[in-house]
PASEBA-1860 file (N, C-alpha, C; in nm, 3 decimals):
! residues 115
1> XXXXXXXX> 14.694/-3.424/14.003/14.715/-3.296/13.940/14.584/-3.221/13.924 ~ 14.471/-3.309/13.922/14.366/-3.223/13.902/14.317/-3.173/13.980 ~ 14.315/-3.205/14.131/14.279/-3.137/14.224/14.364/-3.051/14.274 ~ 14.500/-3.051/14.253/14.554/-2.904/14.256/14.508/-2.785/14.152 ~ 14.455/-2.830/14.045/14.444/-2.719/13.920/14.267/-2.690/13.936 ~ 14.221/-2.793/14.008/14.037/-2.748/14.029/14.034/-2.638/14.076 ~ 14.138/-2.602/14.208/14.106/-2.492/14.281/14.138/-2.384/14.187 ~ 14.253/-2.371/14.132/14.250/-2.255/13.987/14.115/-2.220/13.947
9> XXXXXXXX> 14.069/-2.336/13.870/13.914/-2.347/13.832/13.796/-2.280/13.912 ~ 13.822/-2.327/14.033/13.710/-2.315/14.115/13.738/-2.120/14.150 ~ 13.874/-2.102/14.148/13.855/-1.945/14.206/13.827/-1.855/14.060 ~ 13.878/-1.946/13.941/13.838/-1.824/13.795/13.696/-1.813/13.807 ~ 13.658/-1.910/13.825/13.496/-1.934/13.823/13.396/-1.784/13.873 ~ 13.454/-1.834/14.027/13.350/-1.754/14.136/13.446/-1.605/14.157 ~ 13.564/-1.561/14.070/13.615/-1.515/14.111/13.503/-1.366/14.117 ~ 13.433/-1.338/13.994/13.394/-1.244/14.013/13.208/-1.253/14.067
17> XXXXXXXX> 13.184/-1.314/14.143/13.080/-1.340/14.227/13.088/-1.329/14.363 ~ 13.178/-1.447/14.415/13.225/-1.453/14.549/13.373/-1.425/14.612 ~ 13.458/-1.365/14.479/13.541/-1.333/14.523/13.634/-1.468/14.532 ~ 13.617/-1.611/14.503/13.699/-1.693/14.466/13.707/-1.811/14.540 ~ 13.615/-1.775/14.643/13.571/-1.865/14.755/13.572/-2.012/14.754 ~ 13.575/-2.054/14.627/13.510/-2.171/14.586/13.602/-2.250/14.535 ~ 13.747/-2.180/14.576/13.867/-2.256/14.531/13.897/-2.403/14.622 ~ 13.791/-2.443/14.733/13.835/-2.572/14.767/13.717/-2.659/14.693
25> XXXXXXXX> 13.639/-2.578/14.608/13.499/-2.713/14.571/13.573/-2.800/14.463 ~ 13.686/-2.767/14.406/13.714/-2.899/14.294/13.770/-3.033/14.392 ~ 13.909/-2.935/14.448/13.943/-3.088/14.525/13.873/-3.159/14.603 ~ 13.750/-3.082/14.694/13.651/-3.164/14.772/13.584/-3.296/14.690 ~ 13.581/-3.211/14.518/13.489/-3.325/14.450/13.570/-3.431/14.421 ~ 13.694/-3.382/14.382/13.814/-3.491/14.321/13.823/-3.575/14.465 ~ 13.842/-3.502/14.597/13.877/-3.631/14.722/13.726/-3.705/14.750 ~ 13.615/-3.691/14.704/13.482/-3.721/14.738/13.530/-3.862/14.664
33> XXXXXXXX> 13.522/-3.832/14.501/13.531/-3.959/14.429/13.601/-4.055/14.430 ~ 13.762/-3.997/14.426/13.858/-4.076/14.429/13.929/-4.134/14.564 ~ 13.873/-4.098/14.683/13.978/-4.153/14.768/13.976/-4.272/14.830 ~ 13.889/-4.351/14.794/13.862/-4.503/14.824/13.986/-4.607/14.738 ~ 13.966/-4.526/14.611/14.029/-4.618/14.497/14.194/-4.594/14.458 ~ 14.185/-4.463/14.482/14.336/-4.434/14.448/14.413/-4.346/14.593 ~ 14.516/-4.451/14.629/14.587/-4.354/14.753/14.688/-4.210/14.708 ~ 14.728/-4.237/14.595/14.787/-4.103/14.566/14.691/-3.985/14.551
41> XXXXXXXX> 14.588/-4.034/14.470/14.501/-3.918/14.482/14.446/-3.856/14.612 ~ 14.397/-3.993/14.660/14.346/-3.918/14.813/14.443/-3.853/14.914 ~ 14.548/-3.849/14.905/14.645/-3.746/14.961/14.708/-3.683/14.885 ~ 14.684/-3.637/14.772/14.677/-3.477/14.692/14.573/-3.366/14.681 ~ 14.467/-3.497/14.701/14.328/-3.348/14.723/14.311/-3.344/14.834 ~ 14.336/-3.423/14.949/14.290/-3.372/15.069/14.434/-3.284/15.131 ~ 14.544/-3.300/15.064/14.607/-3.185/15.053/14.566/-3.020/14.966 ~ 14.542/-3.073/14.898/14.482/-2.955/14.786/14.359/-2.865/14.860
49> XXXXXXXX> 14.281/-2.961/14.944/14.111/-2.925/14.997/14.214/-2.846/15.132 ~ 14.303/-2.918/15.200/14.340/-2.838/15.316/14.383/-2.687/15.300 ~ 14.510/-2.705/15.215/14.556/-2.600/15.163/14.431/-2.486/15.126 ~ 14.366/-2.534/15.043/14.274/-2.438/14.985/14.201/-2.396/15.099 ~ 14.121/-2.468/15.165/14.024/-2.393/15.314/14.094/-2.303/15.393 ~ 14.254/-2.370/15.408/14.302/-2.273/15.481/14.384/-2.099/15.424 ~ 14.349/-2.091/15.277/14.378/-1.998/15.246/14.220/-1.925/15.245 ~ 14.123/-1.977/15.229/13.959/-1.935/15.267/13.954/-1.867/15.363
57> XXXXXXXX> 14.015/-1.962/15.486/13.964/-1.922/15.591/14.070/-1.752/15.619 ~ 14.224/-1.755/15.588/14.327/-1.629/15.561/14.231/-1.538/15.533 ~ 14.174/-1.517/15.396/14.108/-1.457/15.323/13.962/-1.392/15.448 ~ 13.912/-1.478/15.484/13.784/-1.424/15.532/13.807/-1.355/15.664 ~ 13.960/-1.411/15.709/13.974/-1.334/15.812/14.030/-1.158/15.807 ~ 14.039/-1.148/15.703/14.121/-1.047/15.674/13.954/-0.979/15.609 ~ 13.852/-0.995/15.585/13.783/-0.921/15.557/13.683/-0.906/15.672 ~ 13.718/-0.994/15.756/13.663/-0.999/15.910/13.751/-0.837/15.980
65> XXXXXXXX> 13.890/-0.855/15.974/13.927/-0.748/16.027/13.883/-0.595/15.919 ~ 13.894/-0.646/15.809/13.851/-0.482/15.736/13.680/-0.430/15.803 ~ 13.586/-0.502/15.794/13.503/-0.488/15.840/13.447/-0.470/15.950 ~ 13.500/-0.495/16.078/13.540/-0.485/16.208/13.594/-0.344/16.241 ~ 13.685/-0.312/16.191/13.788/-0.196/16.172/13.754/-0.052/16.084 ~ 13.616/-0.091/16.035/13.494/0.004/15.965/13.607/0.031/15.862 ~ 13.728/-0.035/15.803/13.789/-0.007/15.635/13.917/0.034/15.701 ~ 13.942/0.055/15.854/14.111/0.085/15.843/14.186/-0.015/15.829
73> XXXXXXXX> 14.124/-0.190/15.899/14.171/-0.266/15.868/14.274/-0.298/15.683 ~ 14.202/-0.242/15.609/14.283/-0.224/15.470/14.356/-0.189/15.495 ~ 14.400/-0.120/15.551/14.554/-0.081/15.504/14.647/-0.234/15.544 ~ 14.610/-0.336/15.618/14.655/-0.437/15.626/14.616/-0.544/15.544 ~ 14.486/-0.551/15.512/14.398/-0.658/15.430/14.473/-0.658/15.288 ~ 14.501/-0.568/15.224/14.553/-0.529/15.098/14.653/-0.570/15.082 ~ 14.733/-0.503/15.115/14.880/-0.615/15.098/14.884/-0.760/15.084 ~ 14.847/-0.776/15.196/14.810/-0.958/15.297/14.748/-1.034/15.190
81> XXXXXXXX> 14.630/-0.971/15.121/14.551/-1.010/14.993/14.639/-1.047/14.875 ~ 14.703/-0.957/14.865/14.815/-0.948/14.703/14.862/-1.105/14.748 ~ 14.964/-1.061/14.853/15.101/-1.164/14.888/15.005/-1.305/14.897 ~ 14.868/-1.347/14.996/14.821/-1.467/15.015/14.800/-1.503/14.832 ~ 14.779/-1.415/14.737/14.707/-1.456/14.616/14.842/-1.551/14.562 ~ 14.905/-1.391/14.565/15.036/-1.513/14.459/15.089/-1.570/14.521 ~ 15.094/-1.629/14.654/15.164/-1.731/14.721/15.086/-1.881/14.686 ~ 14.922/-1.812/14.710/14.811/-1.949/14.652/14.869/-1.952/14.511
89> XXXXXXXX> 14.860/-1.910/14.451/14.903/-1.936/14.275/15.013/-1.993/14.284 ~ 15.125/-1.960/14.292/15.223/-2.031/14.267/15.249/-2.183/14.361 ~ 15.199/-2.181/14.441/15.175/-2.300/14.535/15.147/-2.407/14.512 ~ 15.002/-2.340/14.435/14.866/-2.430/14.343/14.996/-2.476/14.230 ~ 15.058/-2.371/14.157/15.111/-2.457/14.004/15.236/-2.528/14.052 ~ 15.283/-2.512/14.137/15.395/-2.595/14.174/15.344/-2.743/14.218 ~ 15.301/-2.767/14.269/15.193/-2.845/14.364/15.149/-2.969/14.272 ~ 15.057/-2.895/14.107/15.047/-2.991/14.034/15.158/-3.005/13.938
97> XXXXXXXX> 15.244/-3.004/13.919/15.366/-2.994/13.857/15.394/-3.136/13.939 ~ 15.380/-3.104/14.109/15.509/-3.226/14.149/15.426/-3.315/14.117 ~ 15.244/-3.256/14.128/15.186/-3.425/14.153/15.185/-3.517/13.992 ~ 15.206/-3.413/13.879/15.213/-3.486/13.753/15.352/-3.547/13.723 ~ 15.423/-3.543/13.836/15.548/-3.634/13.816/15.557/-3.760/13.891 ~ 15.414/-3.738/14.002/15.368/-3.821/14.085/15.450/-3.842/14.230 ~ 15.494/-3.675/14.242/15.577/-3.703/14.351/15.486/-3.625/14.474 ~ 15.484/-3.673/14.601/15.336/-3.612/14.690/15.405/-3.463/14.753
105> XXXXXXXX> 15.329/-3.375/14.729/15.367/-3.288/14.754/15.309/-3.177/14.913 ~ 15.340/-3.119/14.988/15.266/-3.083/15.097/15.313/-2.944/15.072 ~ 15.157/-2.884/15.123/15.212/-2.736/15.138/15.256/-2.671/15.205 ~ 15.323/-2.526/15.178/15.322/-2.480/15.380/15.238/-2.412/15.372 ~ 15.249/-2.377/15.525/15.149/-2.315/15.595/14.987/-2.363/15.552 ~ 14.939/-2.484/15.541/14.831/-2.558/15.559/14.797/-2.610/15.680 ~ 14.664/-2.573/15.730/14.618/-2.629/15.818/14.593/-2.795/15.788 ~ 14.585/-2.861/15.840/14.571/-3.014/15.844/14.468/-3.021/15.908
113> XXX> 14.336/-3.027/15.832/14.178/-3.025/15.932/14.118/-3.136/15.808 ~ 14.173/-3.239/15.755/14.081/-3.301/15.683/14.219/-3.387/15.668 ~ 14.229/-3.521/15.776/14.351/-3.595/15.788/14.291/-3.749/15.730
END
């Protein structure tokens, strides 16, 4: 559960610095420590770390196209932004919900780059 709720953490944090970027550094730390010792954990944060990079990587691409697109890209980035946020939010609280019942939970649309 905690490495689903780090990334919460990690994006209130940096939200107003980097824009929130930093929503995969909890679970990276939670799968760093724990995944030798505990198998449930190590396949909730390296779920949690996937999920999260791959909403990073959503995110940066979409400011790749605004920037590219000298700002017309927004009119797409904006929306895309809203909908990726609260899809990450509610994802994220569902996510640790299942894992505090200890049931393993997978996300969609996660890339699988940390197996």
């Amino acid at each position: 559960m905690i490495a689903h709720l780090s990334a919460l953490l990690g994006a209130l944090v940096t939200s107003s610095h980097g824009g929130g970027f930093a929503c995969f550094v909890g679970p990276l730390i939670v799968w760093l420590i724990k995944k030798d010792s505990m198998p449930f954990v190590n396949d909730q944060a390296k779920e949690a770390l996937n999920f999260n990079i791959s909403v990073a990587i959503a995110t940066l691409a979409l400011v790749l196209l605004s920037a590219l697109t000298f700002g017309i890209g927004l009119i797409i980035a904006i929306p895309m932004w809203v909908v990726i946020g609260i899809g990450w939010l509610v994802l994220t609280i569902i996510a640790a919900v299942k894992a505090n019942e200890g049931v393993r939970y997978r996300y969609p649309f996660a890339l699988r780059l940390i197996k």
